[in-house]
VOFIGU-774404 format. One line per field, with one value per residue (C-alpha): x, y, z; residue in three letters; residue number from 1. Coordinates in pm, 1 decimal. Each point is the difference from the previous one (the first is absolute). Example, Ala and Ser with C-alpha at 12.3 -4.5 7.8 and 13.67 -1.06 7.14 Angstrom:
<tiros>
px	1230.0	137.0
py	-450.0	344.0
pz	780.0	-66.0
resn	ALA	SER
resi	1	2
</tiros>
This chain:
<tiros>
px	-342.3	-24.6	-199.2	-154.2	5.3	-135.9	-22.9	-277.3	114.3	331.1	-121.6	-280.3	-196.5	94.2	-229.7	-321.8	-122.3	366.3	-117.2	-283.2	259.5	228.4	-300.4	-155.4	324.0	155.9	118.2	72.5	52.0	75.2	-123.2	226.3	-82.3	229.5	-166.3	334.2	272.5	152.8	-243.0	-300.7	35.6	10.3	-298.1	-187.3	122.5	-153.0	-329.9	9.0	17.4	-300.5	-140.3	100.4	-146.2	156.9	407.5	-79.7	8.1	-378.5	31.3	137.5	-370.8	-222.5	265.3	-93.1	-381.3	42.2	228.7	-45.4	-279.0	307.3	290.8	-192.1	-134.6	338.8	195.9	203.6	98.1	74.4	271.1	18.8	207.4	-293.9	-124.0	279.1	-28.7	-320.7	52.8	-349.5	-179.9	19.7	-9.0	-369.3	-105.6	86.3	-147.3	-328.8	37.5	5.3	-299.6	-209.6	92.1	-18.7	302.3	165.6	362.0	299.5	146.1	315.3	173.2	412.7	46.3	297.3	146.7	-137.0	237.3	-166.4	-55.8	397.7	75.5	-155.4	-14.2	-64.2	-315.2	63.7	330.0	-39.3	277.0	66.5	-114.4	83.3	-221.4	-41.2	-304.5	-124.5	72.4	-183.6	-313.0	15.7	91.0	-286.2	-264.4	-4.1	-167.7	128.2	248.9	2.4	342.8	96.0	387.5	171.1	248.9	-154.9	228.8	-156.0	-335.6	195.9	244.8	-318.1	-191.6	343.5	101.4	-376.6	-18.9	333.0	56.8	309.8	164.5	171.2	303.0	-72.7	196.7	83.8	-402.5	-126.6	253.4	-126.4	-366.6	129.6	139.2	-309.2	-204.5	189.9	-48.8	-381.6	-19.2	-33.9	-250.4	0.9	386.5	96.6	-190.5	124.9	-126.3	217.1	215.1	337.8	-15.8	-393.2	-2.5	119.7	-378.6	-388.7	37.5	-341.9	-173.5	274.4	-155.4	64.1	280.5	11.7	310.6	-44.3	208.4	154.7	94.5	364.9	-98.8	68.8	-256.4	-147.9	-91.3	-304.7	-373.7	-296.1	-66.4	-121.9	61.8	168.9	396.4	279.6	238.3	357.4	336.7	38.5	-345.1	94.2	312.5	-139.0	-248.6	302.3	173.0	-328.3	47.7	296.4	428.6	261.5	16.9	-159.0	-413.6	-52.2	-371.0	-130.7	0.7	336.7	283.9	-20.1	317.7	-96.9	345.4	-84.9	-308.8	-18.2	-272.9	-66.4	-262.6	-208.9	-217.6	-240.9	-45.8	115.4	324.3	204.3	120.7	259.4	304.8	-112.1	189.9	-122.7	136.7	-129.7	-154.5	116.3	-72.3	-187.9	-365.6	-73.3	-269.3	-132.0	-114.7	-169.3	-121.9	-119.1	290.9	-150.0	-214.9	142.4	-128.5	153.3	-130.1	148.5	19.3	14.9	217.9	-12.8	163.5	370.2	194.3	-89.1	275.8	-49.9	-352.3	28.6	243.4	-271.5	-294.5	263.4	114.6	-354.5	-91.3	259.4	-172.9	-271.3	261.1	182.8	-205.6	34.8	240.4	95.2	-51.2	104.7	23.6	11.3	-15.2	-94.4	108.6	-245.5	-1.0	107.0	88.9	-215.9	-246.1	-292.1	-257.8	-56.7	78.2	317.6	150.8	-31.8	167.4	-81.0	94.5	-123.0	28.9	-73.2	2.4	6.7	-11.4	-162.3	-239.2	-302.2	-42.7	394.0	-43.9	-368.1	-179.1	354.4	82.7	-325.1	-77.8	314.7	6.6	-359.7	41.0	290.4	-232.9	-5.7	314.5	275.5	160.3	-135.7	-258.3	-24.0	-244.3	68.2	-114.7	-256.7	8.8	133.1	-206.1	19.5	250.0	-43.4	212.5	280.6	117.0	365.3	127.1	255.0	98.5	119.3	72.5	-100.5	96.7	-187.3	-156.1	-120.3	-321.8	-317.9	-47.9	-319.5	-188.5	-351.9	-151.5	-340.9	-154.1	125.5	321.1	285.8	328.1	334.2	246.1	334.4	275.1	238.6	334.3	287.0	119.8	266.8	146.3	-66.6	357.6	106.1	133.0	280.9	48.1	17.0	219.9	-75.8	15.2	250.4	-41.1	-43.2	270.3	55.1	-220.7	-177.6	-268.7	-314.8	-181.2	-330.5	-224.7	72.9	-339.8	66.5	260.5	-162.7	-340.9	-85.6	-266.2	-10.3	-202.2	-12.2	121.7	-111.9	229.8	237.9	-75.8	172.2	72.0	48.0	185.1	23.4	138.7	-136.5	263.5	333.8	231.5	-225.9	48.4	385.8	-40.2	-248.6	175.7	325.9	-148.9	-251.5	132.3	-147.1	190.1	-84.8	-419.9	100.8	131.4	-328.4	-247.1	69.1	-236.1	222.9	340.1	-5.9	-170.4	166.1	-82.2	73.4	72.9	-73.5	68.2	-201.3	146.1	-249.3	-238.0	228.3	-113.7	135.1	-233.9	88.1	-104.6	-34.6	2.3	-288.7	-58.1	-395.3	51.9	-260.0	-175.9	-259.3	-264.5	187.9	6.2	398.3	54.6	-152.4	-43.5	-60.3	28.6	294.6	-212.8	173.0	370.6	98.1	-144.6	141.6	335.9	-59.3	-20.4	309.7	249.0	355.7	271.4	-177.4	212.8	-105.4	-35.2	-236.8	-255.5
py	669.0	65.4	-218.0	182.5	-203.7	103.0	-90.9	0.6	-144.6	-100.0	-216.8	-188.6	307.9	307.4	247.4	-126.0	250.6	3.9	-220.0	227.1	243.3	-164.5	-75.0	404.3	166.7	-49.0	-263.3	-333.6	-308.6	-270.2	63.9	-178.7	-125.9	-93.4	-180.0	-226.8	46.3	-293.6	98.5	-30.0	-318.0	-119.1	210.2	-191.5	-298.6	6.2	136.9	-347.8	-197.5	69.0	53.7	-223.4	273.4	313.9	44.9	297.2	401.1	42.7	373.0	-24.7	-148.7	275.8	290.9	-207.1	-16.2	383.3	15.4	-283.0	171.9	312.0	-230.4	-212.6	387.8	130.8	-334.0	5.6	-389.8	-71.0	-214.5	-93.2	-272.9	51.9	-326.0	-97.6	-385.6	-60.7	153.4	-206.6	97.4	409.5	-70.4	-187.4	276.3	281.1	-222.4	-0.2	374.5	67.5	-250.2	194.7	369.8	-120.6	95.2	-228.9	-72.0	-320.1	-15.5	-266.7	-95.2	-150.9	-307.1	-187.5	199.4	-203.5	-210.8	-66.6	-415.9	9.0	141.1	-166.6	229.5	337.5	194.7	112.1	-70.2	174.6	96.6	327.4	-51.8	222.3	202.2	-249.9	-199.5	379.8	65.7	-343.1	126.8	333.9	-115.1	-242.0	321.3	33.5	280.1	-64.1	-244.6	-123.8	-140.5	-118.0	24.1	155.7	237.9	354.8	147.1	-323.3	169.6	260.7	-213.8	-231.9	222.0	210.4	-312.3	-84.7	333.8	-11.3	-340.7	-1.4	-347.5	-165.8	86.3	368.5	52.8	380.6	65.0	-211.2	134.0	317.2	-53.5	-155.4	328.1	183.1	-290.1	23.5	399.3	-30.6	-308.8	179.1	288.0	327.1	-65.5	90.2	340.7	151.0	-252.2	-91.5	245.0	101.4	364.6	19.5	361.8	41.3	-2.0	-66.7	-387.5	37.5	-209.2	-156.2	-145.1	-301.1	-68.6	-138.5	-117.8	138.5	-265.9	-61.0	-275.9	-29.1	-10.1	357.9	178.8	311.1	25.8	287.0	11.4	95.9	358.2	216.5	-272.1	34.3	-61.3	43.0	-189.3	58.7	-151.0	-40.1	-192.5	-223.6	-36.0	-73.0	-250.3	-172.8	-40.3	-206.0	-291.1	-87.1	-56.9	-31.3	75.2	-316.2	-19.1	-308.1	-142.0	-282.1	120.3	218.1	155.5	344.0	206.5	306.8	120.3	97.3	195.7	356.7	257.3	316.5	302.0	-1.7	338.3	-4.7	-341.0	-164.9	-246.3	-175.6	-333.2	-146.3	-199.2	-264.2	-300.6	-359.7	-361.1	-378.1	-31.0	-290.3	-318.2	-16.5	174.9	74.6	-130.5	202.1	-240.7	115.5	-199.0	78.3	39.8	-2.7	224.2	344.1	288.6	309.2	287.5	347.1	163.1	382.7	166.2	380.7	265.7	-50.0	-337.3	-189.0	-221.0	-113.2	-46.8	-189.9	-217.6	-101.2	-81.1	-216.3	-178.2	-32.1	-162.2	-232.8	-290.1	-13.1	1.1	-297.2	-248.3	174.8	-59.4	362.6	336.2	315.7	337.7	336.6	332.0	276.1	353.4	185.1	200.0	416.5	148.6	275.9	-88.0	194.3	-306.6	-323.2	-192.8	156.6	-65.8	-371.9	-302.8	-298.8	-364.5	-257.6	-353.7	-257.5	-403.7	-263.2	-382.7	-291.9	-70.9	300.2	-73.7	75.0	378.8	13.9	-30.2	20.4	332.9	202.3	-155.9	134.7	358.7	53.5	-90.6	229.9	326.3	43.0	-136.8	204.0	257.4	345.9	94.3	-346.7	-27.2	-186.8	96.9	-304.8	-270.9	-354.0	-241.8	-397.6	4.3	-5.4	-205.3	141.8	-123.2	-77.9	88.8	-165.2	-71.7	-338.1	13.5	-273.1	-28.6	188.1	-381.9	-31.2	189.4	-66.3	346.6	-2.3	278.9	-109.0	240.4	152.0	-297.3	-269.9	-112.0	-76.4	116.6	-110.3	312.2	-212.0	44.3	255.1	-184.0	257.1	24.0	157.9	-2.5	310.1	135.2	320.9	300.1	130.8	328.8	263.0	261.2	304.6	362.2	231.8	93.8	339.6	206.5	82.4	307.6	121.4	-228.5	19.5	-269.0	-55.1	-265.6	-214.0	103.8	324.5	-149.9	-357.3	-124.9	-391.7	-247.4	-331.6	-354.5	-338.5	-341.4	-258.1	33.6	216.1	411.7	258.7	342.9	152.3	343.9	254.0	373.6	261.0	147.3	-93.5	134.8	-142.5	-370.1	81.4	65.6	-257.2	-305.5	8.9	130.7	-257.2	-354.9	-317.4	37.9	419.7	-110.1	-327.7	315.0	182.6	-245.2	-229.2	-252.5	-88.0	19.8	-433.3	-43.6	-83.9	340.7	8.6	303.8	15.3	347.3	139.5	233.7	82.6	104.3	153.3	-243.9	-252.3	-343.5	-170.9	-310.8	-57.5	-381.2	-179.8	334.0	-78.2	-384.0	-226.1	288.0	241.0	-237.5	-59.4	336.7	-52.1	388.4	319.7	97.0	-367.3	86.4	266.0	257.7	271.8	-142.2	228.7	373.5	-123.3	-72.6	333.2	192.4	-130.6	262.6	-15.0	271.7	162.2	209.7	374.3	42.7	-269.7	173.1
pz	-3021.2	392.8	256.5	273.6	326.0	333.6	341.1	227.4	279.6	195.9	269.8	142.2	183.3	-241.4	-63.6	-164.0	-222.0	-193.5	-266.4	-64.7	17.1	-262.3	-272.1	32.5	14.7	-304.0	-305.1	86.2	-192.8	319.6	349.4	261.9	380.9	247.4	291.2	156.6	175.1	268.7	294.3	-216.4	-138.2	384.6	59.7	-313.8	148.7	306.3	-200.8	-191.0	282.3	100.9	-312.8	-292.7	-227.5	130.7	-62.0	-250.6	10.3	60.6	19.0	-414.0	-29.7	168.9	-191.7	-318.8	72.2	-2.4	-312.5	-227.4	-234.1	-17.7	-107.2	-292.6	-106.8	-35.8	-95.3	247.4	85.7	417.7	87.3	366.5	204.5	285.8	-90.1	337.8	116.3	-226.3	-362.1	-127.8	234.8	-26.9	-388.6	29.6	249.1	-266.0	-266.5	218.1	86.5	-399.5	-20.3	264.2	-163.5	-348.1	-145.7	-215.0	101.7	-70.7	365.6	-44.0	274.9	68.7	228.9	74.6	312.4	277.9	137.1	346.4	-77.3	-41.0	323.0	271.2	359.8	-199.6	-39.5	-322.6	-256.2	-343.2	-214.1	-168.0	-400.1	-270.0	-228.9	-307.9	139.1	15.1	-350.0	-112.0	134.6	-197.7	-331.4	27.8	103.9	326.7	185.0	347.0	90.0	383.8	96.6	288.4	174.1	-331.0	65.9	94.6	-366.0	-208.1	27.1	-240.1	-171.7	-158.5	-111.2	-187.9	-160.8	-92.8	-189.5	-140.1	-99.0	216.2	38.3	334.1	-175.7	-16.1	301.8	-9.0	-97.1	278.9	287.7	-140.4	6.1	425.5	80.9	-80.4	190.1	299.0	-7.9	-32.9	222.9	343.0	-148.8	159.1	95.3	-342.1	5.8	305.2	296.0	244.2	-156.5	225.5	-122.8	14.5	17.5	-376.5	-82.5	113.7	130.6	180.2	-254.2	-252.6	-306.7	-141.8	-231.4	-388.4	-250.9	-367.9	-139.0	-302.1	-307.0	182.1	355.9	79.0	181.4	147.2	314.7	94.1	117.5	-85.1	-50.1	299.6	254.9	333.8	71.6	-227.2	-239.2	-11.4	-60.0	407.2	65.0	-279.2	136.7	348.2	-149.3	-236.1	392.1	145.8	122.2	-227.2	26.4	-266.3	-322.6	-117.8	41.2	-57.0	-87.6	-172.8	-410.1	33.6	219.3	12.4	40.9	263.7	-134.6	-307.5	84.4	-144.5	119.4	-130.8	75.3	-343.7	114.0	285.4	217.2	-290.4	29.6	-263.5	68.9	-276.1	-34.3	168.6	-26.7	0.1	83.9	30.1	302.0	258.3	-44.7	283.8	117.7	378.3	193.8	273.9	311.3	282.5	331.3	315.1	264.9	322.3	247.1	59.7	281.8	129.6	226.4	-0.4	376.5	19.0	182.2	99.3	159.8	217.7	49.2	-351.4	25.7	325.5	-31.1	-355.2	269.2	240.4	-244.2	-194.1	384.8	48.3	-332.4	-43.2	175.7	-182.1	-318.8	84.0	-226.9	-300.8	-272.6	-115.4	235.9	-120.3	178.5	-183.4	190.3	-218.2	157.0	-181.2	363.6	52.3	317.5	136.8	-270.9	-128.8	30.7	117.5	-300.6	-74.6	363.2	-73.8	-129.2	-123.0	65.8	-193.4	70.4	-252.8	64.5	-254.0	30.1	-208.0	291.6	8.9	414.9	62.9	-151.3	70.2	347.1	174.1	-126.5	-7.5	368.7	92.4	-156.1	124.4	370.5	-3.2	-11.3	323.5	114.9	-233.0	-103.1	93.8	-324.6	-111.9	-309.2	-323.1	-374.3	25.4	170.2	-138.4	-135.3	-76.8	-238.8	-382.1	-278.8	-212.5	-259.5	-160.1	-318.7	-230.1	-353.0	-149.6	-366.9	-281.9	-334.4	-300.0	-78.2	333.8	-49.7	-238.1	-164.2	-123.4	-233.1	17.5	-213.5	-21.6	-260.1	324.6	-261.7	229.5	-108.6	153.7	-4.1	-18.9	236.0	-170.0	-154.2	56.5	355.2	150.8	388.5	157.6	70.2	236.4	-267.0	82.1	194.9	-298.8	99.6	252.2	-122.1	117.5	344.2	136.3	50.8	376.8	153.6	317.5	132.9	175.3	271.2	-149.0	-144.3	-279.1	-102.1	-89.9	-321.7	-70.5	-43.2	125.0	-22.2	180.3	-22.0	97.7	-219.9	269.8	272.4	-186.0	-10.1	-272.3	18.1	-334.2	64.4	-286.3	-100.9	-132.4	-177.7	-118.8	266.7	228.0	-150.4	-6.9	411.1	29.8	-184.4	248.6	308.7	48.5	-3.7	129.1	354.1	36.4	-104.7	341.7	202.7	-86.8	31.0	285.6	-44.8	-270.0	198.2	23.7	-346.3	-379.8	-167.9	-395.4	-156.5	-379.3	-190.5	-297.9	-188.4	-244.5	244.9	254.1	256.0	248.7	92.7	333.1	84.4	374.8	51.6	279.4	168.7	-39.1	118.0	-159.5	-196.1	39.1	122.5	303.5	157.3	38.3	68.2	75.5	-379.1	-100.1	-435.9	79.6	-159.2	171.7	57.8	-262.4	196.5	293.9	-205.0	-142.9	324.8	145.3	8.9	-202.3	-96.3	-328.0	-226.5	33.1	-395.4	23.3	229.6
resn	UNK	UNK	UNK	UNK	UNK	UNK	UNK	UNK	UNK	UNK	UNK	UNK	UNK	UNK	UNK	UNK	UNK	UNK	UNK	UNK	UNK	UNK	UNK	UNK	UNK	UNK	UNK	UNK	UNK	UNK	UNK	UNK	UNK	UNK	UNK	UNK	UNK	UNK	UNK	UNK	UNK	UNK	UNK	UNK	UNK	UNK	UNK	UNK	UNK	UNK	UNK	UNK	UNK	UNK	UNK	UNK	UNK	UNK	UNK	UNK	UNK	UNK	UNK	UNK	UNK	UNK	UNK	UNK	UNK	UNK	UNK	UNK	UNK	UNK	UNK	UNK	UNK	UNK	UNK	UNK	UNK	UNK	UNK	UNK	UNK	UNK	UNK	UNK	UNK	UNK	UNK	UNK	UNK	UNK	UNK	UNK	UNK	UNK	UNK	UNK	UNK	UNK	UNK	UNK	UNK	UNK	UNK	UNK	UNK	UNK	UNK	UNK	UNK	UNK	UNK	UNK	UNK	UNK	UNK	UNK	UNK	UNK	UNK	UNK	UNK	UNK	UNK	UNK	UNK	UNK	UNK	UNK	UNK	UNK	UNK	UNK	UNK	UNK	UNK	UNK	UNK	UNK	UNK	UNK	UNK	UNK	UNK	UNK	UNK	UNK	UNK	UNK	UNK	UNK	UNK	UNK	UNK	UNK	UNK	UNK	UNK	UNK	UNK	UNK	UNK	UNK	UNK	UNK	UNK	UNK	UNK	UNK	UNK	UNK	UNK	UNK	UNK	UNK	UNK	UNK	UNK	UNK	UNK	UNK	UNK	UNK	UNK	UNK	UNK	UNK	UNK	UNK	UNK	UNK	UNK	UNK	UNK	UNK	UNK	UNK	UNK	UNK	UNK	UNK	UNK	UNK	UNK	UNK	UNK	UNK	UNK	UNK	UNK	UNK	UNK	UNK	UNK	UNK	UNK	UNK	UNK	UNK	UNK	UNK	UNK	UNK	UNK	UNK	UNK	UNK	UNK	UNK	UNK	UNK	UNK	UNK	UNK	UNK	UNK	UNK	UNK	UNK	UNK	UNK	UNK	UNK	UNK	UNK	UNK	UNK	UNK	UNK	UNK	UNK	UNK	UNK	UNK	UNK	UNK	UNK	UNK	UNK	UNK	UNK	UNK	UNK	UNK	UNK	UNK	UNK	UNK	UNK	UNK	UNK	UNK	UNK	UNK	UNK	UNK	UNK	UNK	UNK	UNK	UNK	UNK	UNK	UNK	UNK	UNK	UNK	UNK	UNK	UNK	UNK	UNK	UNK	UNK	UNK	UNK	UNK	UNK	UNK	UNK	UNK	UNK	UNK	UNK	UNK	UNK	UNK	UNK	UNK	UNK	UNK	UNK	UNK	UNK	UNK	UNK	UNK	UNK	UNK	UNK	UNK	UNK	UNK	UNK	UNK	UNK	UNK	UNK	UNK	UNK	UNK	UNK	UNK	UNK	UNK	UNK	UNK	UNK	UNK	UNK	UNK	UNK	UNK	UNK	UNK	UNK	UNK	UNK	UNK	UNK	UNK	UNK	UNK	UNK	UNK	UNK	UNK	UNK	UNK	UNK	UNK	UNK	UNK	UNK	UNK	UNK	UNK	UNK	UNK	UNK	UNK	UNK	UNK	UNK	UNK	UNK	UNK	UNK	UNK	UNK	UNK	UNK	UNK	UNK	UNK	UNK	UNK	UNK	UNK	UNK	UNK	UNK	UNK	UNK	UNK	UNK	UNK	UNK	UNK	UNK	UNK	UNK	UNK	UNK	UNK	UNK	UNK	UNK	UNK	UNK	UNK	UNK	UNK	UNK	UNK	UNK	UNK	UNK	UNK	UNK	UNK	UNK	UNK	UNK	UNK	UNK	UNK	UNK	UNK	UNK	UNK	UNK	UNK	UNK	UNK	UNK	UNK	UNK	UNK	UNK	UNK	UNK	UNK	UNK	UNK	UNK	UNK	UNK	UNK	UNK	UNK	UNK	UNK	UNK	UNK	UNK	UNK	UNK	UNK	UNK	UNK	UNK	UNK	UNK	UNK	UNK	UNK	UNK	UNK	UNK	UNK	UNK	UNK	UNK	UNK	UNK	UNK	UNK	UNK	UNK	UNK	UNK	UNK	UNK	UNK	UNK	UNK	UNK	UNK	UNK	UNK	UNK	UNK	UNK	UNK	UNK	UNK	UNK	UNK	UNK	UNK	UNK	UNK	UNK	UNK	UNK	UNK	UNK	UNK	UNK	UNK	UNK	UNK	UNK	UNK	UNK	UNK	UNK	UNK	UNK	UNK	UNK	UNK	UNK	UNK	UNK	UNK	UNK	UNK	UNK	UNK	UNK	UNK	UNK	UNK	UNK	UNK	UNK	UNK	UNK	UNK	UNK	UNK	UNK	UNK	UNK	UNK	UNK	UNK	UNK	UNK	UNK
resi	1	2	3	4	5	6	7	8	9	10	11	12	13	14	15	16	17	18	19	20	21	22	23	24	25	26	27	28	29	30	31	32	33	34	35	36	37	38	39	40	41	42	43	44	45	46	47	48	49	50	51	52	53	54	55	56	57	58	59	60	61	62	63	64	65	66	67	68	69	70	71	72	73	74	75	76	77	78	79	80	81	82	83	84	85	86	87	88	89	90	91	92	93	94	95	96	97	98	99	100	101	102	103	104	105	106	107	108	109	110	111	112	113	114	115	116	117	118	119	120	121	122	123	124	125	126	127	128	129	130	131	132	133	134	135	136	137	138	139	140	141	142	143	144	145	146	147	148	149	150	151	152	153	154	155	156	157	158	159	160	161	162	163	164	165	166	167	168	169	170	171	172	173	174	175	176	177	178	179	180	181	182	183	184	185	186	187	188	189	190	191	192	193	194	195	196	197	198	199	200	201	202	203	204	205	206	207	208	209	210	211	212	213	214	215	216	217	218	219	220	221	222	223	224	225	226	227	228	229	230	231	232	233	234	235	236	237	238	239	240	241	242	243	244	245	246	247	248	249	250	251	252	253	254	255	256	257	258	259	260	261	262	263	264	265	266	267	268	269	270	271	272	273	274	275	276	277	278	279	280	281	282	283	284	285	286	287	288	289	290	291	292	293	294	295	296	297	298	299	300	301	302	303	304	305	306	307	308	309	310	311	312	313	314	315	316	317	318	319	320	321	322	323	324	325	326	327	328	329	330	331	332	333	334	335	336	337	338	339	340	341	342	343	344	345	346	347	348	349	350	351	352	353	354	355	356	357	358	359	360	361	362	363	364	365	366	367	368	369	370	371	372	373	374	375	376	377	378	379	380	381	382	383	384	385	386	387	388	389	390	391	392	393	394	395	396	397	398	399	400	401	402	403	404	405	406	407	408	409	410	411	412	413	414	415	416	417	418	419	420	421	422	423	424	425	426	427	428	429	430	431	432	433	434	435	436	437	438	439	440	441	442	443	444	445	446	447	448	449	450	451	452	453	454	455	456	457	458	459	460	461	462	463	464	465	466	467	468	469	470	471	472	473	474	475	476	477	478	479	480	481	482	483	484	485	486	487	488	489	490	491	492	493	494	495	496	497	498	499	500	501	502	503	504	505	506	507	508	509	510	511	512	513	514	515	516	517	518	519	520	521	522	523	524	525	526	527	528	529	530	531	532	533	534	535	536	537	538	539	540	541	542	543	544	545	546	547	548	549	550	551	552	553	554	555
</tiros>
């Protein structure tokens, strides 16, 4: 008996005809939508604030308008956590929208995760439920189930144990049913988007990815038939390295030990996860909070042609002034610059400036009125990207954790009944594993100054102000290279941003990969703009173009 799941979106913005996509392309039993991620739940913040009845995914409403009438056709049930800050209030619209189209659909919905009242200063608080509220609303009928902050695997993990009858005990079928929810979680990533070694097949229009998954909480992962991208053991493997770190995932129903993971190739973009092993989960859930943090601004001055450095020099004597009120300034000087170049653009660099401070005048009138009466009075082919403006908020991301009791997890299914999910009753402290043993290194041999790229694929992401870079092989003399030759203190000498930071190394075995985790390199998380590549989406290619000592019979 095997549950088709699929995904249809990864993020608040993905492509809009997907889930039209997902419903004509093939069978499905459970259409998924994942609409949050840390920066959006600030975004739907803001949105409620000046709207009490906004705070929800309003583009899952229009694709819906356009696909409801499909899904209740083929019986295919939507589960979606796009309900964001206001859960109720996407689950009336749909109920309206299914009113106005005449099709007859349950639409349940799972409360409990705001947490806002309880933390006085932030925008939003909501903490991270599990998938059994989920589950609640499918046993009892449900067609589509709006959730809001669940975590992005639950909206997998319900609807398995739903079909299966799995209990919160089930541990090794649940942290199954999360390893196949974190693969389809980010959509296209899993079938060859964002992929390090891209060129291994036709990325320009990936499809969207589904788990076939099974009584014990194995699964296969493929795609539809005749759809864009690929599926193989490496973008699975890239996908298991998202945004995670050790060997323990931990979520709100179960642990799930990265460890123990198993993939195989099962024919053509088809991917066999097993062996996945389960544990309690902690006794504790996070909360996500996010607030405003102040006023940011920045302004990025070109500079072309001979004497960059000296000229980034003057503009920043020249500025400083006009800098002295605010509470953080920060300089970057990009040398994107060639000599003897071919155009314009490629015989400049850039320097960026960008001011924060709690008060909007101190980064505000005071900078912009001082870049802009500088265009006449600077550096020789002074022009900036745009000019500055006012100033606009950012926002500040952290996470507090409460107990499993702390929260009000609410079904309230399709008929109105309101059903508390109760706080699971096995907990266990989440717990480092220990090191498991390295293989046997490479024997000495003739090496070659090249890019790390060339042996090891990567893929990078944010965890507030904490960024990972999961490194992998792609065969097995590459791992036995890979797993001696790149320690946390070689990935400090090759990233220097990180030279001053905690970075954790945790190694994977099973999936010939390595996971660091680069501590408070994105500062107060990706709302507040901390660095250049603000979500460390591409930390890992520029780790993987740094150059090391590669073993010839490697290359």
């Amino acid at each position: 008996m095997t549950l088709r799941i699929g995904n249809a979106s990864g993020f608040y913005g993905d492509r809009f005809d997907a889930m039209r996509e997902m419903l004509t392309g093939g069978e499905l039993d459970v259409l998924t939508g994942d609409y949050l991620a840390e920066l959006t739940m600030l975004i739907l913040g803001r949105d409620r604030l000046k709207d009490p009845a906004a705070g929800y995914a309003r583009t899952f409403l229009r694709q819906l308008e356009d696909c409801l009438s499909l899904a209740h056709e083929r019986g295919v049930r939507i589960v979606t956590n796009a309900g964001g800050l206001n859960p109720a209030g996407l689950a009336d619209a749909v109920r309206q929208l299914a009113d106005r189209l005449g099709i007859p659909v349950r639409v349940a919905q799972v409360t409990g995760d705001d947490l806002t009242a309880a933390h006085p200063g932030s925008l939003a608080a909501h903490a991270y439920l599990g998938g059994f509220g989920i589950a609640q609303c499918l046993r009892a009928g449900a067609d589509v189930v709006v959730t809001g902050r669940v975590t992005d695997a639950a909206l997998v993990t319900g609807p398995a144990a739903a079909h299966f009858g799995w209990s919160e005990t089930d541990y090794d079928r649940l942290a199954g049913a999360v390893v196949a929810g974190h693969v389809l979680e980010c959509g296209a990533q899993a079938t060859g988007g964002n992929y390090a070694f891209f060129r291994d097949g036709d990325v320009r229009r990936p499809g969207f990815p589904l788990a076939e998954i099974h009584e014990d909480g194995g699964c296969v992962i493929t795609k539809h038939p005749g759809t864009g991208g690929f599926v193989d053991t490496g973008t699975v493997t890239a996908q298991l390295l998202y945004e995670t770190a050790g060997a323990r995932y931990a979520g709100p129903d179960v642990t799930a030990r990265l460890d123990t993971v198993r993939l195989s190739q099962d024919g053509p973009d088809r991917v066999r996860i097993e062996g996945v092993r389960g544990e309690a989960p902690p006794p504790t859930l996070k909360v996500g909070l996010n607030r405003l943090g102040g006023f940011r601004n920045e302004v990025v001055f070109v500079l072309t042609g001979l004497d960059v450095e000296a000229k980034a020099a003057l503009v920043r004597d020249q500025m400083e002034p006009a800098l002295g009120k605010a509470a953080d300034v920060r300089w970057e000087l990009a040398r994107t610059d060639r000599a003897d170049a071919p155009s314009e653009e490629t015989a400049s660099a850039l320097l960026r400036l960008v001011v924060r401070d709690s008060d909007q005048e101190a980064v505000g009138r005071a900078l912009s009125g001082a870049a802009v009466e500088l265009a006449l009075a600077s550096y020789p082919g002074f022009h900036v990207m745009a000019p500055p403006g006012k100033g606009s908020p950012y926002g500040v991301f952290e996470d507090v954790y409460v107990p499993h009791g702390g929260v009000d997890h609410v079904a309230v299914l399709h008929d109105g009944r309101r059903v508390p999910v109760p706080p699971v009753q096995d907990t266990a402290v989440l717990d480092e594993v220990p090191e498991p043993p390295l293989p046997e290194p490479l024997p000495p041999g003739p090496v070659t100054r090249a890019p790390l790229g060339l042996v090891a694929g990567a893929r990078s992401g944010d965890k507030g102000g904490n960024a990972n870079v999961g490194v992998w092989a792609r065969t097995d003399d590459a791992w036995r290279w890979l797993a001696h030759e790149l320690t946390a203190d070689r990935f400090r000498e090759l990233i220097p941003e990180s030279r001053e930071l905690t970075v954790v190394r945790h190694v994977l075995p099973n999936l010939r990969a390595l996971n660091f985790v680069v501590e408070g390199i994105l500062g107060a998380g990706v709302a507040a703009q901390h660095r250049f590549d603000p979500q460390a989406k591409a930390l890992g290619e520029w780790l993987r173009s740094r150059h090391l000592d590669l073993p010839e019979v490697l290359l």
